[in-house]
N, C-alpha and C positions, 0 to 999 in steps of 0.2 A: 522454649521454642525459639526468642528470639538470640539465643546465643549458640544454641544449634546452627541455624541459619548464616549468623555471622562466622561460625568456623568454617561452616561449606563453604561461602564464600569467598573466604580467605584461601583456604584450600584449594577450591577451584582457580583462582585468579594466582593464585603461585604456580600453576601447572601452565597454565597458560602463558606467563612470562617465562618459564623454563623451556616451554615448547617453541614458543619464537625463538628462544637465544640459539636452541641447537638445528632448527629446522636446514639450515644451511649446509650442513652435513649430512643430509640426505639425498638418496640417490632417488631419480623421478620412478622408478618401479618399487622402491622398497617404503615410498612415502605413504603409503597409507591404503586399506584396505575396505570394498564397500562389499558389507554382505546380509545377506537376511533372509528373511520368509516372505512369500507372494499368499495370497488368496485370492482368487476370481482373476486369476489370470492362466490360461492353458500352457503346458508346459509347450517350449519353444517359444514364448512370447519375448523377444526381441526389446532388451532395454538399453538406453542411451543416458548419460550424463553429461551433464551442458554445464558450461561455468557463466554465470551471469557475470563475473568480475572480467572477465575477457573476450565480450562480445559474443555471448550465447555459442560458442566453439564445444563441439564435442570432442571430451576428454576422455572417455570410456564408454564400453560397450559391454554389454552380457545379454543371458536369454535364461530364462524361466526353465529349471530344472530338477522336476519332484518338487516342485513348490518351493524352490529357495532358486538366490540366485548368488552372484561372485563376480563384482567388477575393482581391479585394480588400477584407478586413473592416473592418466598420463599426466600428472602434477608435479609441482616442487615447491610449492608453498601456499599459504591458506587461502582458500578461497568460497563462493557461495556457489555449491550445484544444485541441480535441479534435476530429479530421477523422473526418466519419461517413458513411457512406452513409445519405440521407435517412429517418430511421427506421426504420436497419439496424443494419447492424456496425461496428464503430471498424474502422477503418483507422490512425490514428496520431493523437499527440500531441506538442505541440512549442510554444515559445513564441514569441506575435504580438508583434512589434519593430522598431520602425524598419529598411528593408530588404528586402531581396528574400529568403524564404523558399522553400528547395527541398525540394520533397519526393516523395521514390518510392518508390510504393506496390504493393507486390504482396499480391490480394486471397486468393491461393492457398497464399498461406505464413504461418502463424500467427504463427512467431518473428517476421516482418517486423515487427510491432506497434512493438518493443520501439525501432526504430532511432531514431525520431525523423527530426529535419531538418537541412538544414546552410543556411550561405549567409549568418546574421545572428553574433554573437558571443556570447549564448548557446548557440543551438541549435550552433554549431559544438564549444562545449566539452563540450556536453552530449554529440554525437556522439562526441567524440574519446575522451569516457571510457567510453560505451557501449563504440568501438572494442576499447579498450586490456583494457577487464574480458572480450569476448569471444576476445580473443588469448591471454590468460590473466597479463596483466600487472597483478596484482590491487591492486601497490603504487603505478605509478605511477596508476591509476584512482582509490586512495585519496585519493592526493594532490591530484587534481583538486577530488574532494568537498569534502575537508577546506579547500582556498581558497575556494568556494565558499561553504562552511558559516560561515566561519568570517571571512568579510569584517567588517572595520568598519560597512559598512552595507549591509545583505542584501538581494536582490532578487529578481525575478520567478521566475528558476531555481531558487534556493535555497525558495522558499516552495512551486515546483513539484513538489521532491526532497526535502521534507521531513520527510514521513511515511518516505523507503524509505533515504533517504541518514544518516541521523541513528541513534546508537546506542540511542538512548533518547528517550522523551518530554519531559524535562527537557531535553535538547542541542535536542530542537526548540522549544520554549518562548522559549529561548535565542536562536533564530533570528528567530521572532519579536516579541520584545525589539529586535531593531536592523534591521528591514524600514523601508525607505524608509517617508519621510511617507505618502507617495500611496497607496503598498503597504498601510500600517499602518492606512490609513481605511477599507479595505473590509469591509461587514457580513461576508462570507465571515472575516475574520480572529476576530470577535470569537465568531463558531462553533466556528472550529479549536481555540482553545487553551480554548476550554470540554472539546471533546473531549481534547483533550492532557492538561490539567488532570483531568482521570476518571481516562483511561488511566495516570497517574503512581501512582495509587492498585494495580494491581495488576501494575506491571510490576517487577520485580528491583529493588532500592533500589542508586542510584548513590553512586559515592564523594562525600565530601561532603554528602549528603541527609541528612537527618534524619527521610523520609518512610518509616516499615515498613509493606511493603505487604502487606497480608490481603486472605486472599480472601472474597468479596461473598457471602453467603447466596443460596442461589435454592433450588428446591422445585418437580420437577415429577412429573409420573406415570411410571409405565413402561409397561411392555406390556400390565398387568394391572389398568394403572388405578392403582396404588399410590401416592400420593407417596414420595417418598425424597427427600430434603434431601442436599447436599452436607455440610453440617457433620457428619448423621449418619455420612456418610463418612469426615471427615477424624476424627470422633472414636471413631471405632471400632477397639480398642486391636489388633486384628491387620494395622493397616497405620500405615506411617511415613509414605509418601509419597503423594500423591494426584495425578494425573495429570489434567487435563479437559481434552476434547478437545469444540470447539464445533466441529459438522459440520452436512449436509444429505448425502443419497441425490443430486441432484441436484447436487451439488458434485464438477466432476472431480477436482480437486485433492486430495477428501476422499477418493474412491472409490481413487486412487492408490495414497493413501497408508495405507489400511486395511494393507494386509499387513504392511508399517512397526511398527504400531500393535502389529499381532496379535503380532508375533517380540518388541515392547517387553516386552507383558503376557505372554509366555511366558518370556521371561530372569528379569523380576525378579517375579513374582507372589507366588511362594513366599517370597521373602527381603522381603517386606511393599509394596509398591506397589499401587495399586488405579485402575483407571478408569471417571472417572467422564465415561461418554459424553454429552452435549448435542445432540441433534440439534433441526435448527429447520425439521425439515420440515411443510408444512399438510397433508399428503398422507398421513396414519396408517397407510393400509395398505402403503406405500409404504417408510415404514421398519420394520414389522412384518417383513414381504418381506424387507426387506434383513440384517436382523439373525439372520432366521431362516438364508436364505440362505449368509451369511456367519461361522455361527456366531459371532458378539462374546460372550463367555462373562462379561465384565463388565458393571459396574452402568450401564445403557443408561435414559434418560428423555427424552421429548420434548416442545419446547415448542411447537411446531405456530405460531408465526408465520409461517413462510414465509423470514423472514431479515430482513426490511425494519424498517428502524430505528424506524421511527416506532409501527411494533407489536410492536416487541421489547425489553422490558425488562431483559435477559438482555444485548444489544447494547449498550443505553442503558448499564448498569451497570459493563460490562467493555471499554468503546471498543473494541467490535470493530472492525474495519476489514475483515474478510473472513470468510472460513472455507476450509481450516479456522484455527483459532486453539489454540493447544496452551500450558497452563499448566504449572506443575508446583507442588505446593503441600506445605512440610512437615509434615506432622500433628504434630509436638511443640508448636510455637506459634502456627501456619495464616500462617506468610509464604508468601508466593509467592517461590518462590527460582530460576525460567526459566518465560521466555517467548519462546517461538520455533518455532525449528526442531526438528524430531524428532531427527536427529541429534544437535545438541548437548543436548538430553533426554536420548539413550540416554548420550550418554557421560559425563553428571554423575551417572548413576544409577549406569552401570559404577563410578563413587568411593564414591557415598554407600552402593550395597549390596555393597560385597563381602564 
C-alpha cells in the first residue's frame, strides 16, 4: 500500500512540475476545460466561475444543459476557482489547469461541496486525499498533504490547502516562502501572509518559535450595555484559564456547537475556567434572544459587526477565518496555549484542571 501510494505520488508530482514548465505555451482559450454533470439543478440554471487567486473575478460562465454543463475559463495559468450558481450557492471548488476538468455536482447534498474534481493532476490528488480521509485512512491522507505541503517548489494546490492543510500559521508562511515565481507575484499573496503574519501572533507558539503569543485586548458591552474588557477577565484572580469563543446567532456551526460549550463551562467552571463569549452579531435583539433562550450563564459581549472583515476589528486583530473560532488563554501570563477545536480544548483542560 505504501509503495503504491509513493509512486502515485511521485507520478503525480512529476506531471505537475511538467505542467508548470509548459503552461506558458498555452493560449487562454485552449488552457483548460470545465465540464461535468449537475443534479438538482433545472436545466438553464446559469453557472459562474470565480478565481479566488485574483480577487474573486469571474472567469467563466455556462448554464445547465440535460444535466451537464461546459465552461472554458478565461485563464493562463493556475489558479483556485470556485463553481457558483450565478449569484447563488457554491457548488464546488477545484483548481483551473491545463486539461480537461471533471466535475459532478449534486445540488441536494451539502457534503457534495467538499469533493472537488478530478481528470487534471492536481485536482486528482487533491481528490484521492479527500477520498482516503473520508474512508478513514487519516495516515495515508496525511501523507498526501505533507508532499504537497512540503514540495521544493509549492504550487496552486498547496496555496489552495493552505489555510486547512497546514499545522500552523508559521508552516503556511513556510509554504509561501517557496510558491512558484508566477504564484509568488499575486497581490492575493502579499494579503495572505499579512493575514498569516497577525494570526501567528495568537495562535499556540510552535517548536522552534521564539514568538509568545498573548491575547489581543478588545472591550465590548454586554447585555446591559456594560463594557467588560477581556484582560478584566483574564486578570480576575478566580479564574486560570480563559476560554473565547468568537460566534454569531446566525452561525450554524456556532449554534451546534453551543451545547459543546455549555458541558465545557459546566465540567471546569468551578475548578477556575471562564468564558468569554464574542458574538459578532449586527442584529442585538437577536442575540439578547439567543442567550436568554439558551441560558449561556457566562461573561457574554457583543460587537455587532456583522462578521465582515473590513468592519471588524476583533477579525482584523485575531485573523479570524471564520466562526466560530475558539481560543484558550492562560491567565497566569495571558498566552494563548490552543486554538482550535473544542474537543482538543476539553481535553487540555481535562490536564490542566484536575
Amino acid at each position: 500500500m505504501k509503495t503504491k501510494l509513493l509512486l502515485f505520488l511521485f507520478f503525480a508530482l512529476s506531471l505537475l512540475i511538467g505542467f508548470s514548465g509548459c503552461q506558458s505555451n498555452q493560449n487562454q482559450s485552449d488552457y483548460c476545460t470545465v465540464k461535468g454533470t449537475v443534479k438538482g439543478l433545472p436545466d438553464g440554471t446559469k453557472l459562474e466561475l470565480l478565481d479566488k487567486f485574483n480577487h474573486w473575478e469571474v472567469v467563466g460562465t455556462g448554464s445547465v444543459k440535460k444535466g451537464a454543463f461546459e465552461i472554458h475559463p478565461d485563464v493562463s495559468s493556475p489558479t483556485h476557482a470556485y463553481l457558483y450558481v450565478q449569484e447563488g450557492m457554491q457548488l464546488k471548488d477545484f483548481i483551473l489547469e491545463p486539461g480537461t476538468i471533471l466535475v459532478e455536482v449534486d445540488a441536494n447534498d451539502e457534503e457534495d461541496l467538499e469533493t472537488g474534481a478530478k481528470g487534471t493532476p492536481s485536482n486528482d490528488i487533491d481528490y484521492k486525499c479527500f477520498s482516503l480521509s473520508r474512508s478513514g485512512n487519516q495516515e495515508a491522507a496525511q501523507a498526501i498533504k505533507d508532499s504537497v505541503l512540503n514540495a521544493e517548489q509549492t504550487g496552486a494546490l498547496a496555496l489552495a490547502k493552505v489555510e486547512y492543510w497546514c499545522k500552523s500559521s508559521a508552516q503556511a508562511l513556510g509554504v509561501l516562502d517557496r510558491l512558484s515565481p508566477e504564484l509568488a507575484a499575486l497581490p492575493y499573496i502579499d494579503e495572505l501572509r499579512k493575514e498569516l503574519t497577525q494570526r501567528v501572533k495568537t495562535e499556540p507558539r510552535t517548536e522552534g518559535s521564539d514568538i509568545v503569543p498573548l491575547y489581543i485586548e478588545m472591550e465590548y458591552p454586554d447585555v446591559n450595555g456594560k463594557p467588560i474588557s477581556l484582560s478584566s477577565v483574564v486578570n480576575d484572580p478566580n479564574n486560570r484559564y480563559v476560554l473565547v469563543d468568537f460566534w454569531a446567532t446566525w452561525c450554524t456551526g456556532c449554534v451546534e456547537a453551543m451545547p459543546q460549550l455549555i458541558e465545557i463551562y459546566t465540567k471546569y467552571h468551578e475548578k477556575g475556567l471562564e468564558i468569554y463569549g464574542l458574538s459578532v452579531d449586527a442584529n442585538h435583539k437577536n442575540w439578547e434572544t439567543f442567550l436568554a433562550k439558551n441560558q449561556l450563564a457566562w461573561v457574554n459581549v457583543c460587537e455587532g459587526s456583522g462578521g465582515r472583515k473590513e468592519n471588524s476589528k476583533v477579525r482584523q486583530d485575531y485573523a479570524l477565518r471564520g466562526y466560530p473560532t475558539t481560543l484558550l488563554i492562560d491567565c497566569q501570563n495571558g498566552e494563548v496555549i490552543a486554538r482550535g477545536e473544542l474537543e482538543e480544548i476539553d481535553a487540555m483542560l481535562a490536564e490542566l484542571l484536575q
